[in-house]
N, C-alpha and C positions, 0 to 999 in steps of 0.2 A: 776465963774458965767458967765460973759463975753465969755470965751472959749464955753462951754455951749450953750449960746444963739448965739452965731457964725454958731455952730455945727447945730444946731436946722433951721438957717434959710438959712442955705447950703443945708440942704435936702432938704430942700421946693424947693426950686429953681433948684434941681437933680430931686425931684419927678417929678415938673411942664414939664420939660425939657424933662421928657421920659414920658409921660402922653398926648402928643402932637400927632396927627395920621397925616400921611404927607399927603402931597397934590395929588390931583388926576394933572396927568399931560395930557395936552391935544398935540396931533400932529395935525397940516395941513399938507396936499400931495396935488402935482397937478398931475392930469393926463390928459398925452397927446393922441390926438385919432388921430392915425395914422395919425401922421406929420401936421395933424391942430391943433391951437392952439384954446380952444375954452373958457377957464379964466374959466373950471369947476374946482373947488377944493372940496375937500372929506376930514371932520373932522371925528379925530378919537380920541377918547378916552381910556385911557388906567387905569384903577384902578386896584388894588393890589385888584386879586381873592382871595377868602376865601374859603382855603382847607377844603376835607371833614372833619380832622380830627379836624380842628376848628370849624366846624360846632354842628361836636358830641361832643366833648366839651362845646359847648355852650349850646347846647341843655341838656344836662348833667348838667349842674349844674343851669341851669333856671330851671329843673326837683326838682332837691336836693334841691334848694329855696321855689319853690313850696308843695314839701313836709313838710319843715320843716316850713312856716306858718301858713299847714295846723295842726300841729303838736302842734303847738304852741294856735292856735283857739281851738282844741280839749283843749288842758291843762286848759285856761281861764274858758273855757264854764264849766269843771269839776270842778274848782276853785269857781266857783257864785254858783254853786248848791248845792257847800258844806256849801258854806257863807249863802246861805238861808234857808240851813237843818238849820245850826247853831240857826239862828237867828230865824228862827221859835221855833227850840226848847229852846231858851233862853226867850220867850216872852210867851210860854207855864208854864214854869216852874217860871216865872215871877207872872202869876197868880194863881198859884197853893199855891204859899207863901203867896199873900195876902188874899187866900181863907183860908189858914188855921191861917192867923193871926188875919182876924174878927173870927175865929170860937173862938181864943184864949181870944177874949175882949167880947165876949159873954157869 
């Protein structure tokens, strides 16, 4: 059990650990204008581009998500409409027996 719960809270801390997106890193440069010095500096920043093919990937499966919610919304909405065929016709046939059990005590 121990080995177990070791196992269990080593992943956590493996997941956590690559689940981290690294830092944007920033450069300063000075540049100098022909031989004067004039204390202008130029910040630049450098973030990790996101290749096309991560891009269609992503788009790609926010697709395949969006689908399959929709998919899922369709299913529900068929699921209530069966549940109120049901229950309409359970509430039909509900009074249909007490129509025919006063016919019986009459």
């Amino acid at each position: 059990m121990n080995k177990l719960v070791t196992a269990l809270i080593a992943g956590l801390f493996a997941s956590s650990a690559f689940a981290q997106t690294g830092a944007a890193t920033t450069t300063t440069t000075t540049a100098p204008s022909a031989g004067i010095s004039s204390g202008t500096s130029t910040v630049t920043s450098v973030e990790s581009p996101v290749s096309t093919a991560d891009a269609k990937a992503n788009a790609k499966a926010e697709k395949a998500d969006a689908k399959a919610e929709e998919k899922s919304a369709k299913a529900d909405a068929k699921a209530e409409k069966k549940v109120a065929k049901a229950e309409a016709k359970a509430k039909k046939d509900k009074a249909e027996a007490r129509a025919d059990a006063a016919e019986k005590k009459n």
